[in-house]
LOFI-36498 format. One record per atom (N, C-alpha, C, O): x, y, z. Coordinates in steps of 0.02 Angstrom, whole numbers, plus 50000, padded with zeros to 5 digits. Layout:
N
XYZ ...
***
This chain:
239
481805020950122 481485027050147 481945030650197 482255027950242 481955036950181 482425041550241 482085042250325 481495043150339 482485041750355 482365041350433 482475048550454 482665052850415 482315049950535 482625055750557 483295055450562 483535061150559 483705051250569 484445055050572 484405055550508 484875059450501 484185054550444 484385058050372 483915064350384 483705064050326 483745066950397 483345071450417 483815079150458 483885085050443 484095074150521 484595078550549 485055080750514 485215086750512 485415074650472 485995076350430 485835081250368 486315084850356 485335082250329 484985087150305 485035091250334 485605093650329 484615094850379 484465101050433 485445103050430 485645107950398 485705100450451 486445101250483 486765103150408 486875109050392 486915097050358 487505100450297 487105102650236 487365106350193 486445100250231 486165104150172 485825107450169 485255106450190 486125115450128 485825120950141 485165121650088 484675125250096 485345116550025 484665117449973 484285115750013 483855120050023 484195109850050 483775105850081 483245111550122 482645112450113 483685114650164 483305120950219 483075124450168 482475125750161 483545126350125 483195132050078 482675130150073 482255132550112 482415124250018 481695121650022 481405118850047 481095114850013 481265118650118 480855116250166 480535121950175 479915122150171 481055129750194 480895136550232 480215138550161 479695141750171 480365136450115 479675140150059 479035136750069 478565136750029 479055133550132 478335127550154 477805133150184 478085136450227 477205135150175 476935140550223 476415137850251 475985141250279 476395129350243 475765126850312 475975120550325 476285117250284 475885119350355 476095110650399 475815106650337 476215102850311 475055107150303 475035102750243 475595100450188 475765095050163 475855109250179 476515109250122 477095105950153 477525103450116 477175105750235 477915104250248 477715095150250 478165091150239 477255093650259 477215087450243 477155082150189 477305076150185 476905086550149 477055082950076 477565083750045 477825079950003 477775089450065 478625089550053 479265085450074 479695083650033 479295084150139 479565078650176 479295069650135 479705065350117 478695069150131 478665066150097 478725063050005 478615057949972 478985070449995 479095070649908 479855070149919 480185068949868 480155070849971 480975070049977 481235062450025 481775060750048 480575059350026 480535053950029 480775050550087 481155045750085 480485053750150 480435053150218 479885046850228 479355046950197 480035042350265 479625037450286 479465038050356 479505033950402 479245045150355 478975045950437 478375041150457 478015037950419 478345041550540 477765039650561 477405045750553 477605050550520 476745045550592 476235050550604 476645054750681 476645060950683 476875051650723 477265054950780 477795059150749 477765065250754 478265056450717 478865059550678 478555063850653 478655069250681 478235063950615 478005068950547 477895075350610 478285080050619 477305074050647 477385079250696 477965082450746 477965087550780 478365078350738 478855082450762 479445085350727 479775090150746 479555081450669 479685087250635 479415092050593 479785094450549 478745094250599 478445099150582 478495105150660 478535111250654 478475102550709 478555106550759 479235107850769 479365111450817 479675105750735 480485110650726 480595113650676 481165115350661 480015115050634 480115120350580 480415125650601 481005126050584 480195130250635 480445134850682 481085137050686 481305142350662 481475131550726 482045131650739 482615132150677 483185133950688 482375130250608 482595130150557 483125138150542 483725137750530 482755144750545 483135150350558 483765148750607 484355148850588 483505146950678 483975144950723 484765143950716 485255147150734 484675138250684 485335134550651 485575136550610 486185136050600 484995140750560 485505147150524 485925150350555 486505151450538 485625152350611 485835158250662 486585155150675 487085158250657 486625149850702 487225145950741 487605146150657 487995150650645 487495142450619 488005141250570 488185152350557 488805152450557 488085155350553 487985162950571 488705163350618 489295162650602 488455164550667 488915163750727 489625158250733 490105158850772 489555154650698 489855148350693 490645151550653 491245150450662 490265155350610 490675158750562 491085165350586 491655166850568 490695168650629 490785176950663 491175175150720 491495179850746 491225168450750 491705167550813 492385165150819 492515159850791 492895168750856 493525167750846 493695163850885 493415164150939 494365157150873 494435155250902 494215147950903 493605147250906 494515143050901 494405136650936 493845132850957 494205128250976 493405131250968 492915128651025 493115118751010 493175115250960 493145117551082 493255112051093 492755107251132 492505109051185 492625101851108 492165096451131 492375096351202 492945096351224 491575096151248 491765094151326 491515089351363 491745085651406 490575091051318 490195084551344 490135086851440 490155081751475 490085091551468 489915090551527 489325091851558 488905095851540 489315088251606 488375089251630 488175096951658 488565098851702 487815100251645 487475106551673 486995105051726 486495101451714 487135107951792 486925104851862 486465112251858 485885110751874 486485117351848 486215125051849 486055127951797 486435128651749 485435130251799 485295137851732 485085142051769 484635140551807 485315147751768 484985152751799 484895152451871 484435154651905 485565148451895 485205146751964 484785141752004 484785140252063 484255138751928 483895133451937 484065126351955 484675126451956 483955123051963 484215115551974 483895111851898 483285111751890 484315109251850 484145106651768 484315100151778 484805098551812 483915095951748 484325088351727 484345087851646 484125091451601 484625083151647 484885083351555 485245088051510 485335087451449 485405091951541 485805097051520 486535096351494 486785092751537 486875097251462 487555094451434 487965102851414 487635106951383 488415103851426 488905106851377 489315105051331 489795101351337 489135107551283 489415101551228 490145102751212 490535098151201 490355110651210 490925112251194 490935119851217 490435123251229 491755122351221 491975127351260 492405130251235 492855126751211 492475137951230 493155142251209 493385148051240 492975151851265 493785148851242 493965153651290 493385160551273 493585165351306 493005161751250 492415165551244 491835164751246 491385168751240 491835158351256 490935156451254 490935147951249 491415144251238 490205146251260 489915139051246 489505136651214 489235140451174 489285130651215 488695128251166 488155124551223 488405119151241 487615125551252 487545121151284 486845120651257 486495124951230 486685111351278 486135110751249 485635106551315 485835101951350 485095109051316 484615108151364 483715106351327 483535105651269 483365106151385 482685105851373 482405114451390 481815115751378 482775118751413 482755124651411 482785129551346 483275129751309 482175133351338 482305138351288 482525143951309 482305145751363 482995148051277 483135153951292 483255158151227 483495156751172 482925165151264 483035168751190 483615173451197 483875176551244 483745172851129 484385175351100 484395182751135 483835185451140 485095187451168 485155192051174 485065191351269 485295195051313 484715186151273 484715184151345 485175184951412 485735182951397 485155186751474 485925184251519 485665177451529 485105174751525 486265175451546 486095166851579 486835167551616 487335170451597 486735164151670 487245159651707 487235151551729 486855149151771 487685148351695 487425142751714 488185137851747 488765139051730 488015132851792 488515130451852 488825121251816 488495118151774 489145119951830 489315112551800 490005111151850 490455115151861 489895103751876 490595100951898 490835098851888 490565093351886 491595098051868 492075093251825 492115086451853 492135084451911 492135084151807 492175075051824 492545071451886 493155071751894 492275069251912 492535066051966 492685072352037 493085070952082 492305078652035 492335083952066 491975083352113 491655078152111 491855087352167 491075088752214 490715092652191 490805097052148 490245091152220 489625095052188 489735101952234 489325105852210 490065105152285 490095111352325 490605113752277 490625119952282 491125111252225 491495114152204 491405115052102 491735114252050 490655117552128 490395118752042 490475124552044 490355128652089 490815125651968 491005131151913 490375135051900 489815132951886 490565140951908 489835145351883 490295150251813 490815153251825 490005150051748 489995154351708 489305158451688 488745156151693 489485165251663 488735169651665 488935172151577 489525171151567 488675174151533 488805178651467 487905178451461 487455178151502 487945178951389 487135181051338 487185176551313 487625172251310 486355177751275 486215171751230 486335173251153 485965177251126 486905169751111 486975174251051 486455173250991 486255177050946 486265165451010 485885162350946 485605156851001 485925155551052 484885153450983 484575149751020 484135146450954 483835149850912 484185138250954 483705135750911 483425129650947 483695127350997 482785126550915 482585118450940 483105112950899 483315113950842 483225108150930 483455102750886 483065099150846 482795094450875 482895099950772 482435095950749 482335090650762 482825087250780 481795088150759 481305078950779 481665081350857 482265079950857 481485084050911 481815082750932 481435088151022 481205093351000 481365087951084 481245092851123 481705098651142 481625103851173 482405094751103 482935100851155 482945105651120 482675106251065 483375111251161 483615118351108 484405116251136 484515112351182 484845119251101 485615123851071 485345129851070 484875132851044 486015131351126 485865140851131 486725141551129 487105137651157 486945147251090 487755149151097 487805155751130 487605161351114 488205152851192 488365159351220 488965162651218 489435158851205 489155169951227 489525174251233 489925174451316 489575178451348 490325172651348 490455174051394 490635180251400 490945182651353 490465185451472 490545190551515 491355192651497 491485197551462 491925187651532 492335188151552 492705182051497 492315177651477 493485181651471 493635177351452 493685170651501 493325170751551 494055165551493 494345159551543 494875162051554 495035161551613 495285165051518 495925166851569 495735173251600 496055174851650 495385176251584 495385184951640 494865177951691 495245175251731 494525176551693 494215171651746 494805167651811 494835167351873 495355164151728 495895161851796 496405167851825 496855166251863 496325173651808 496715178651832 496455180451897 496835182351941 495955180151903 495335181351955 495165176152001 494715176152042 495675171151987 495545164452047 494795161652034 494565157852077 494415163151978 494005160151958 493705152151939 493195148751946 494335151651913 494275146451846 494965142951832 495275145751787 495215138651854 495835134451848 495835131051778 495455126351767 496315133551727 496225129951667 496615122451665 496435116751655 497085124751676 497455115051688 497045112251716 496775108151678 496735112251787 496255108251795 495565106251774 495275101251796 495335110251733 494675107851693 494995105751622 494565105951578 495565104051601 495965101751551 495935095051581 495565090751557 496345093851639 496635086851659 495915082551681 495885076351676 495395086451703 494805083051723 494605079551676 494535073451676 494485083351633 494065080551550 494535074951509 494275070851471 495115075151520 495465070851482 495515063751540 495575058151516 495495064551603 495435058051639 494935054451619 494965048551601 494285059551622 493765057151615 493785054151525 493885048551502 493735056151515 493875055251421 494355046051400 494245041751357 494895046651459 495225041551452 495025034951480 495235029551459 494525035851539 494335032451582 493805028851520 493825022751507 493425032951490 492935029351446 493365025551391 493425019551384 493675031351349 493965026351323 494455019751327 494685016551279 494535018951374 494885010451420 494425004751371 494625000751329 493725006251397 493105001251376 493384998651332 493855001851310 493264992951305 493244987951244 492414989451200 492314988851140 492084990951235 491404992151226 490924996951245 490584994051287 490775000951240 489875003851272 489355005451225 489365008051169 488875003251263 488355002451235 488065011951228 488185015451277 487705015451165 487485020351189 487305023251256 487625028151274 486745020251305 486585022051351 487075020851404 486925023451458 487685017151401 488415016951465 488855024151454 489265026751491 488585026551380 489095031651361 488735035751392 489025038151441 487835038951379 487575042551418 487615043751475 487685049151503 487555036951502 487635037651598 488205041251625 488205044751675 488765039851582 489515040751580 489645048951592 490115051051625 489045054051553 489195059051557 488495063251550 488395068651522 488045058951586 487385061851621 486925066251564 486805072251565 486725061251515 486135066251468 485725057651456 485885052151477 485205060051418 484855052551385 485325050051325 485705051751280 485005044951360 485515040551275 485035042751222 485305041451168 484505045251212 484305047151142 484645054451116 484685056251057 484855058151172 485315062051158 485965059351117 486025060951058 486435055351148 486945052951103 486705050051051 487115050051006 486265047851039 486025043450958 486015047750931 486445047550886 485595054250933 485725061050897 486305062250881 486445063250822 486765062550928 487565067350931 487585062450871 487325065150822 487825055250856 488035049050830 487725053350755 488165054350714 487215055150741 486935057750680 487305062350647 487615062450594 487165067450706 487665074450686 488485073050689 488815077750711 488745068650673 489415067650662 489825070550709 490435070750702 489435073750774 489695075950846 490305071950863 490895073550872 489905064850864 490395058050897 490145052350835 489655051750798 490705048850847 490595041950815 490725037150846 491085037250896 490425031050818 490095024250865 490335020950817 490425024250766 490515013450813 490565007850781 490185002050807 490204999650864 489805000250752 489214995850778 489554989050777 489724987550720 489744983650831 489954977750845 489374973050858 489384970950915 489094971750836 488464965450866 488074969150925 487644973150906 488134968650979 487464969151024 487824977051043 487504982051058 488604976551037 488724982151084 488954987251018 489114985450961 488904994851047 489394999651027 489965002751061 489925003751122 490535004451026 491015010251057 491065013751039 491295013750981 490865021151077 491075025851071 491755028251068 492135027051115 492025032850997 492495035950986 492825041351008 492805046150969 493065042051049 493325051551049 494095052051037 494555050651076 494115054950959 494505056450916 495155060250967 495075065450998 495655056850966 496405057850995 496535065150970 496875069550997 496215065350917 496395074850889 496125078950926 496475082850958 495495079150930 495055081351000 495505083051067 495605088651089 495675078551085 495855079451168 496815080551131 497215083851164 496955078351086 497665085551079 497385093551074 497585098251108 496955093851033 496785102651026 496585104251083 496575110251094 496375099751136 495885103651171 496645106151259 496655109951308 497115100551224 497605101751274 498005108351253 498495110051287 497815111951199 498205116851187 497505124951181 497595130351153 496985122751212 496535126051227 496815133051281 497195133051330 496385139251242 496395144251281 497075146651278 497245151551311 
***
């Protein structure tokens, strides 16, 4: 029987799949459907992914945008301390380009939106958090799932930012890769050491682990997390 990460992985590379889910027009149909494609949900599951139907456009939207945006975007994984000013927990940035981000929260925001939101580089102070501000280009829920992915547009690029004494790019380069190296040292971590490691829930990374974000190798009790040496080369030639 298919689980939710076959579920995610659906939602994410197959487009027949969305195609025929989106022709469902009542929670009865999206459930016998899920079940004619041979989902072994619970009664909790089933409800939650019927309550990310929704978001299904969403991820259109992003694979959309995904396509319309120039440029690079590179994995960052950093914690979001601010939205709007607010004080957020669980918040992550997942990745960054010299024009915009991906960040994913328990926050909805709608598309077309301003947002500014603050984050401190690893091993940083918290008085010396980064504020970036742009729009919201595309905003969806993560299926089975409470969070949203919103892609933003930044205001200003990262380098007109470091022209402006804004935004130091070598140093949010060298931060992320200490940090990056420091984890990868481990012989081991367990999902939730990787979470703590970079401040979201570990049911967050079991997700990422789905969406082929990151990869894990399952060893007996423990896992290690991967972060692909290609990754942190592209990301050293970022911007």
């Amino acid at each position: 029987m298919k689980d939710a990460f076959e579920f995610l992985r659906l939602i994410q590379e197959d487009p027949q799949f969305l195609k025929s889910a989106q022709t469902c027009a009542t929670d009865k149909e999206r459930v016998a459907f899920l079940r004619k494609e041979g989902f072994g949900f619970t009664a909790k599951e089933f409800e939650a992914a019927i309550s990310a139907w929704p978001s299904y456009k969403g991820l259109e939207q992003a694979e959309e945008a995904k396509d319309r945006r120039q440029g690079d975007r590179y994995d960052v994984f950093l914690k979001v301390t601010e939205v709007n000013h607010q004080p957020v927990s669980d918040a992550i940035m997942l990745d960054i380009s010299a024009w915009g981000a991906k960040i994913e929260s328990l926050i909805p925001l709608n598309a077309e939106s301003d947002v500014s939101f603050s984050f401190s580089l690893p091993g940083g102070k918290e008085e010396g958090k980064i504020q970036l501000d742009g729009k919201v280009v595309w905003s969806g829920q993560v299926p089975v799932s409470q969070r949203y992915q919103v892609g933003l547009q930044f205001y200003k690029s990262i380098q007109k930012l470091q022209s402006e004494g804004n935004f130091d790019i070598e140093g949010f380069r060298t931060a992320i890769r200490k940090r990056n190296e420091t984890i990868s040292k481990k012989t081991f971590l367990t999902i939730k050491e990787f979470a703590d490691a970079i401040g979201v829930h570990w049911f967050t990374v079991w997700r990422w682990t789905a969406e082929n974000r990151i990869k894990f190798k399952q060893v007996k009790a423990g896992c290690k997390i991967l972060i692909p040496t290609s990754e942190l080369d592209k990301f050293q030639e970022a911007f």
